[in-house]
N, C-alpha and C positions, 0 to 999 in steps of 0.2 A: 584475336590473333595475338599471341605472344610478342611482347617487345622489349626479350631477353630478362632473364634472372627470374628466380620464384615470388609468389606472393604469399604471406601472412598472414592469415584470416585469425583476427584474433575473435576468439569467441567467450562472450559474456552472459548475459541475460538473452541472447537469443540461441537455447540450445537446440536446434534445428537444423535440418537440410532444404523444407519445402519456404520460400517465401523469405530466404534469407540471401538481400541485396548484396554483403560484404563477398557471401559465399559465392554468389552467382556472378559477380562481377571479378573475384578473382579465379574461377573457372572460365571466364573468359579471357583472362587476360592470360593462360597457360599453364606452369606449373603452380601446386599451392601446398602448403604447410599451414597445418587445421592444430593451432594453440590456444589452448587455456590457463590460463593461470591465477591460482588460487592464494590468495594472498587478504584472509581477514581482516589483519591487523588493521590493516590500511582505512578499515569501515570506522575505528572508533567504539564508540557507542553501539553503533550500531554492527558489529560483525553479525553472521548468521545465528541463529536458534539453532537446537539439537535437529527440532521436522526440515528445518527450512536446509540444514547440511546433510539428512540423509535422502530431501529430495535429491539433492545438487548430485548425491554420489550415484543413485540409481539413471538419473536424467545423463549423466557425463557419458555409466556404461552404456548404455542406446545408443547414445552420439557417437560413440566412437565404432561400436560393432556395425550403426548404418554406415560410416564413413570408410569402411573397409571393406564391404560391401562393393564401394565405390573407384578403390582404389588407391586409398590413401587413411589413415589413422589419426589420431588425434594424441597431440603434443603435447604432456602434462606437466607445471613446474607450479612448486612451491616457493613464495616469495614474501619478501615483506615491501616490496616496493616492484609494483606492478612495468612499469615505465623501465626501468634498468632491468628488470628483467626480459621484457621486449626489444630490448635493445644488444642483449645479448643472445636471445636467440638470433638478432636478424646478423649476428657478428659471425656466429657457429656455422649460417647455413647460407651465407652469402644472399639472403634474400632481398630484393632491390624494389619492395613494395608492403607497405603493411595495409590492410583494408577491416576495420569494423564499424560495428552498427551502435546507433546513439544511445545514451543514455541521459537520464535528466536531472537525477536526485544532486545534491550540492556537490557531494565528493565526486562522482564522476565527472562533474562540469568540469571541473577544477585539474582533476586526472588524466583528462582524454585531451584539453586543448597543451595539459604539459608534453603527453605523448606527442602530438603535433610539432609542438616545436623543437624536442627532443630529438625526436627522427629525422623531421626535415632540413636541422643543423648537420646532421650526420651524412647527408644527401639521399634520403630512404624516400621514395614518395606516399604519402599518405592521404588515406580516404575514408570517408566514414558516410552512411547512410542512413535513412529513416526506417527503421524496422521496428519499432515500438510502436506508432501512434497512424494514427487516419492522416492528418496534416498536421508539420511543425508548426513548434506553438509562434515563430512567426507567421508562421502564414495565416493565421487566426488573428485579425485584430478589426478595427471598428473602424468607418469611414477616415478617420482621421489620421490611421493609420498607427493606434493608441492599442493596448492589450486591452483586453475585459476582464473588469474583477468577478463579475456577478456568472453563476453558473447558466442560467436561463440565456443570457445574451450569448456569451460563448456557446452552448450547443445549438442555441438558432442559426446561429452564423454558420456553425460546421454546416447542418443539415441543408444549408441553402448557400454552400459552396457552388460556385459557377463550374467548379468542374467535381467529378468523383476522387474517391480515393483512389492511386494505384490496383486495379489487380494482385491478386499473389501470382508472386513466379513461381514457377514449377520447379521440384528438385531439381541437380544437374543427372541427367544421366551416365556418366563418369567421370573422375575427377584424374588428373595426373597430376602424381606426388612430387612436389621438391624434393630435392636430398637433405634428407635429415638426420648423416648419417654420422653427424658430429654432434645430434642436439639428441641425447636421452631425455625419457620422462623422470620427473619423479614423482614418487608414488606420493600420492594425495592419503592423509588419515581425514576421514569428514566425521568417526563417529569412535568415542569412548569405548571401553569391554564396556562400563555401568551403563552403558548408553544401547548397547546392543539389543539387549534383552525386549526394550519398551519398543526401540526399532522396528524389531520383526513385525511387533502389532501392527505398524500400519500398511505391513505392504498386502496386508489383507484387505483393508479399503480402498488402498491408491497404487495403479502402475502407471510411474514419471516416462517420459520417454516421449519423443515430438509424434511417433505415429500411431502411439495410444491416446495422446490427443487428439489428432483430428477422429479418434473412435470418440471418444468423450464427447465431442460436438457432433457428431454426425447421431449419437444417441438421443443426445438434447434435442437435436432440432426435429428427430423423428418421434419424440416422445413429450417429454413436460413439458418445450415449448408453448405451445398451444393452450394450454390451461395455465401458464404461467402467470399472468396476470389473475386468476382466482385463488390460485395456489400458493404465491410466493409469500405467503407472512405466514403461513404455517410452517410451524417451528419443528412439529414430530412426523415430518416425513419427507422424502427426497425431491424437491418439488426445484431446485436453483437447479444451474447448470453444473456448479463445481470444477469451470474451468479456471476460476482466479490463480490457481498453482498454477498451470499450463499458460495462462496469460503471464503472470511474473516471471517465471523463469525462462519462457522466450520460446516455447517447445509448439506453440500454436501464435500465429499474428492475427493482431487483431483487426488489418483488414480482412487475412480469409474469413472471420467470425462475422465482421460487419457484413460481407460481399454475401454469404454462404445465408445469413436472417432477411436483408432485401431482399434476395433471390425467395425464400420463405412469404414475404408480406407480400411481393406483387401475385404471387399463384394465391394465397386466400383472397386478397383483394380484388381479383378477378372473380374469385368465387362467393364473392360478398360474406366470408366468413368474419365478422365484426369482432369476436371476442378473438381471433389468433392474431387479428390487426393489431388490437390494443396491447397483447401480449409480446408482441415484437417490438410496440413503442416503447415499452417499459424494459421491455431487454436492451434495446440499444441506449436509453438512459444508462444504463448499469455501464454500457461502453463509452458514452459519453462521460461520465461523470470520472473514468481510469484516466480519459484524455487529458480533463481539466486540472489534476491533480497531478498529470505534469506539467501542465501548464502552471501550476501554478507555482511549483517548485522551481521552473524554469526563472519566472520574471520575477519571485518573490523567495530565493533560494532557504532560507530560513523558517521555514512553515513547518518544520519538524520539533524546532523548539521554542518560537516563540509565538504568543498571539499574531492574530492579522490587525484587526483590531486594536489599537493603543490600549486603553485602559483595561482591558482585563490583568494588563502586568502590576494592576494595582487590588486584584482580588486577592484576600486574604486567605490561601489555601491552607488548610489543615494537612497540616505535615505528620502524621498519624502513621509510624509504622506496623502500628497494632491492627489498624484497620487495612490496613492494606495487605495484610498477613492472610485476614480474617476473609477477605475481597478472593484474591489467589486462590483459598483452599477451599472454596466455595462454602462454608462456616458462617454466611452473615445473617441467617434466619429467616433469609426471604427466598422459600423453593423454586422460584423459577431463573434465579439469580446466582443459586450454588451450583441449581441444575448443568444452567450454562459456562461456569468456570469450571465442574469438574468433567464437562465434557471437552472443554478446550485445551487442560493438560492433557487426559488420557488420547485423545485423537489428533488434535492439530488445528480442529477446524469448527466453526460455530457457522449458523444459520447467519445471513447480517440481519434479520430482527432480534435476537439473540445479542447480537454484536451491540447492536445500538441500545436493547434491554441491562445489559451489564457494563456498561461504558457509560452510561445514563447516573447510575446508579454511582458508580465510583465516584464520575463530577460532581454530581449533585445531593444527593442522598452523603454520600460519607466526605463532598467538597478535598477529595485528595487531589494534590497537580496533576492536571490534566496526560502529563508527560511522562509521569509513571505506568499509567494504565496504558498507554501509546507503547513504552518501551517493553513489560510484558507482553503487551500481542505480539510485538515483535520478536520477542524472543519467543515463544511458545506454537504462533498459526501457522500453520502450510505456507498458504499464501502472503506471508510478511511481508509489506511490501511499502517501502516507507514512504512514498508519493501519497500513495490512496490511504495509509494507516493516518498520517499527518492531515490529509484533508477529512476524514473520518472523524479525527477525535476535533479539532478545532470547529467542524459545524457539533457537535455535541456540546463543545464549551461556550458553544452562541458566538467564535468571533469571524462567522464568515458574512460579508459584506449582502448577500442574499439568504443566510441559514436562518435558523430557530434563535430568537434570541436565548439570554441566558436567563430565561425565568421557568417557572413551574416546576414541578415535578409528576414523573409518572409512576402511579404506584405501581409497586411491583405486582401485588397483588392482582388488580385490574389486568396489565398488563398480561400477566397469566392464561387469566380465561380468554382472552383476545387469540395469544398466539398458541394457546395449550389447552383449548376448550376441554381437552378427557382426563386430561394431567399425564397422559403416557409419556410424554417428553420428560417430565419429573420424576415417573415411577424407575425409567431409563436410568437417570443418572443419581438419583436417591434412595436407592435400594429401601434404605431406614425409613423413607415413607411408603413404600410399594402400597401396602394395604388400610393405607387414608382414602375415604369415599371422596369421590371428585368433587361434591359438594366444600368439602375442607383441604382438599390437595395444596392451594396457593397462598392457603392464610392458615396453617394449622394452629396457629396460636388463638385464634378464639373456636376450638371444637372444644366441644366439651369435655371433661374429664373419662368418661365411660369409652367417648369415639378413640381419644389416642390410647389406653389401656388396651381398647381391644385392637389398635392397630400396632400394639408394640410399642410405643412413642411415650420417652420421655422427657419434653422438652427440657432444652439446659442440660441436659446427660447423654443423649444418642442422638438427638437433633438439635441443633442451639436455636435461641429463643431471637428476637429480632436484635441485630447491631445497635438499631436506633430507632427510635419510631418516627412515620412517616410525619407526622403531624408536627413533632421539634425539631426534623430536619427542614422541614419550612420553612418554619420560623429563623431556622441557623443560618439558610441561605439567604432570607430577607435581609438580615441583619449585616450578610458581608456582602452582599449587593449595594446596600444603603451604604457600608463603609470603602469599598470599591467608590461610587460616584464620589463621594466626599474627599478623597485621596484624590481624584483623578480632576477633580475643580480643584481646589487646595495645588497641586504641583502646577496646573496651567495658570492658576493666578500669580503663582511664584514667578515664573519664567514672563507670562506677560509685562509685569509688573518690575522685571529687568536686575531681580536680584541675584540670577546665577549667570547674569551676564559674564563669560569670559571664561566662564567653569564648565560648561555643558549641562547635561540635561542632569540631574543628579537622579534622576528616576531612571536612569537608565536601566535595561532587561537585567535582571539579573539569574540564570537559569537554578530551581531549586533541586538539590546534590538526589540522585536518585538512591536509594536504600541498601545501607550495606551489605542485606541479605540478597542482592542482587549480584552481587558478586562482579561488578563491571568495571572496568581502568579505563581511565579515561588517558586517548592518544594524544599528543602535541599536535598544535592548532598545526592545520594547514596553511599557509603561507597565500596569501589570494593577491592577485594582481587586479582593476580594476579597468573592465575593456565594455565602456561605457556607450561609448561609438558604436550601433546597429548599423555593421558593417555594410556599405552601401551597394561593394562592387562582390561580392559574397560569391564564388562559384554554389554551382546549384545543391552540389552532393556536403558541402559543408555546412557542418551544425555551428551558429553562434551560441559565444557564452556569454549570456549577460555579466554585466557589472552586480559583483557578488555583495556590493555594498548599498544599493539602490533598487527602489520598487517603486511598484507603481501605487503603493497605497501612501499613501499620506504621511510626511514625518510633522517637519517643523511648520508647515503652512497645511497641516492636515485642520479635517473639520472637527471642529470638538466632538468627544465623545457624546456628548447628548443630540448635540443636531444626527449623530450617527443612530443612537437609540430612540431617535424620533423620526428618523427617515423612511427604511424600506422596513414597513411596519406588515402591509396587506399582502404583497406581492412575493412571500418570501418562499423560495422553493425548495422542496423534497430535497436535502443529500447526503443520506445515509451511507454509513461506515460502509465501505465496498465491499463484495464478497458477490460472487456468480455461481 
């Protein structure tokens, strides 16, 4: 029941009608005014990609044509400061409520508890919901009542939650409009004319929109589910879900996805169908692992640009923009490596064995910062999504507290015939090798002279020859591993030994400049206040923000970096780059 004046549903990353808490709670509270507001700048570093803004402009029009549909439209403003802009629509439309759903990444920590106090000074009431995740990442913690770093501990504990996740709510079936008849749109630009043309390409593979998602899972769960588990490391065919866009942008929740695969695993389970059991275990890892990675972003809000991990900030990365040129335009000699870069420009979107195949390769093989290759996915995949891109590339760089250390490598080569047994995934996106016998597809560089003549192939002229060979990028990486540890005893003997007493750590992070041909400005720091206190007396519907300066991993009374690389040696789990 109404208790006078409109409400404000402001809408972000949840572009939806069904399952969306802010929306459902302010159709109940009477009238509502359905705002978005589009305001880049404010990301930084990180504003949208070209895929990732002409998702956001297709997924906007759906939202607004269902929401008219309903009764009411969708309020569009261009801004550079999200917060004052919300505050003058709620000035335009006399509206006595604003209501949205959480987010986790740093900038919105930071943005939504300013909204908070911005509005509430103003006398606006404000509300915000859990509409991203199974359970907030407090409610996730370990008898002690302490967050969990380690991934394996954290999804045991979901899975053996004392209670379920919420239900999804059902759309409303009408909505009544506030007066909004002093607040016009403004028209949103989300894509370039040079930008158009590459555009149109995708919306032959993908239609955004919250109720072509729940089509997209209702396909999955009726189709490749079930083989999923024999299927999903096969690179050259449509074997994942492909809901990670519809998961990011907010157009599907992911407990209807969690709610909708149980409902799946108890009818096989009942019919002792064993491979769709294990198929649905491995799918809800893929949900669990989105969770953790806001979790982790949550209590550790800096996982997008620095190690977890102390001592990686002491690896010696090759700061190589040649390679990284070489990396991008898929050019580095290794087929199933160029494969997958020039299918992620032209499309948006890579396989994650793919994902983890060429992210592999950039850490380790050509040792570029980790943080470049993180910031092109970003700019470039569908589902960009800087929680799970950040938890993705740091277990690639070995500093997740449960991941893969930072040793070995894979070749690319092996690698290959693993996720590309025929090479059709290579013939796909390298035209110039189409007609290499599968026997040489992944290493063309030792066929012999006669096999690349007669497949057209001149290596170093129409296909380039390897970046580096596998065998000195070893040794390259042995070399700045051995100089990594020696830096990383060397500054802890420093500080033990009390000689930077009073100066700080002098090894402090220092982020390395991403590449000019990236074209990227960096925004003035945010301003962070430090709200350290896990508020005790917390209504239920409010999100805490942690203290933006504090984690729970270890600073000054952390474990040295060796008892760390001597620790969780055996027990170390699965957590590949995301992607559904």
């Amino acid at each position: 029941m109404s208790s006078g004046g409109s409400t404000i549903v402001w809408f972000r990353r949840d572009l939806r009608l069904e399952d969306n808490p802010a929306l459902a709670a302010g159709v109940r509270a009477g009238a509502v005014i359905a705002v978005f507001i589009w305001a880049p700048e404010e990301e930084g570093y990180y504003c949208p990609g070209r895929v990732s803004r002409w998702w956001i402009k297709q997924s906007l029009a759906h939202l607004d044509s269902s929401l008219k549909k309903l009764g009411t439209s969708l309020i569009t403003k261009r801004s550079t400061d999200s917060v004052s802009s919300l505050l003058d629509v709620v000035k335009s439309t006399g509206a006595t409520r604003v209501f949205f759903n959480h987010l986790y990444d740093p900038i919105s920590l930071v943005r939504d508890n300013r909204a908070k106090e911005t509005l509430s000074a103003e006398g606006v009431s404000v509300r915000s919901f859990n509409a991203d995740l199974l359970y907030e990442p407090w409610e996730v913690v370990d008898d002690q009542g302490c967050p969990f770093n380690t991934f394996s501990d954290f999804w045991e504990r979901c899975l053996n939650m004392p209670y379920d996740p919420e239900a999804p709510i059902l759309p409303p079936k009408r909505i009544i409009s506030g007066d909004a008849s002093r607040c016009s749109s403004d028209n949103l630009v989300f894509e370039s004319e040079s930008e158009k043309g590459s555009n149109a390409l995708l919306a032959r593979a993908w239609s955004p929109g919250w109720s072509n998602a729940d089509k997209a899972l209702t396909t999955f769960i009726n189709g490749p589910l079930i083989e999923y588990s024999k299927n999903r490391k096969k690179a050259d065919s449509a074997t994942t879900s492909f809901l990670s866009p519809c998961l990011h942008f907010g157009e599907v929740s992911v407990r209807k996805v969690f709610h909708r695969i149980r409902t799946k695993q108890t009818l096989w389970a009942n019919e002792g169908n064993k491979a769709g059991e294990e198929s649905v275990n491995l799918f809800l890892k893929s949900i669990g692992l989105r969770e953790f990675s806001r979790y982790m972003s949550f209590y550790h809000p800096y996982t997008h640009e620095r190690p977890l991990l102390g001592h990686l900030k002491y690896f010696p990365w090759l700061v190589d923009e040649g390679y990284f040129k070489a990396w991008r335009q898929g050019r580095t000699g290794y087929p199933l490596v160029d494969a997958g870069m020039r299918e992620l420009w032209a499309t948006g979107w890579l396989h994650d064995r793919i994902r983890v195949v060429v992210s592999s390769f950039s850490v380790k093989v050509l040792q570029l910062p980790w943080t470049w290759g993180m910031k092109y996915f970003w700019d470039t995949l569908l589902d960009a999504d800087l929680e799970s891109d950040a938890l993705g590339w740091q277990f690639i760089t070995g500093t997740l507290p449960d991941g893969c250390e930072f040793l070995g490598i894979d070749n690319p080569q092996f690698e290959g015939y693993k996720f590309d047994p025929n090479g059709e995934y290579v013939r796909r996106w390298l035209p110039e090798l189409a007609r290499l016998p599968t026997e040489w597809i992944h290493h063309p560089w030792d066929a012999p002279e006669s096999v690349l003549q007669a497949a057209g192939i001149e290596l170093g002229s129409n296909y380039p020859l390897p970046i580096v060979e596998i065998d000195a990028a070893k040794e390259r990486l042995e070399e700045a591993l051995s100089q990594m540890w020696q830096l990383e005893a060397a500054a802890r003997a420093t500080i033990e030994n009390g000689l930077e007493e009073g100066h700080g750590d002098s090894t402090e992070f220092v982020p390395i400049a991403f590449p000019q041909a990236m074209q990227m400005e960096m925004e003035p720091e945010v301003p962070v206040r430090n709200n350290s206190t896990m508020i005790a007396n917390r209504r239920y519907e409010d999100q805490i923000v942690p203290s933006m300066s504090s984690s729970f991993f270890r600073n000054e009374d952390e474990e040295s970096s060796v008892e760390i690389r001597n620790s969780v040696v055996d027990s170390r789990a699965e957590v590949p780059i995301i992607s559904m």
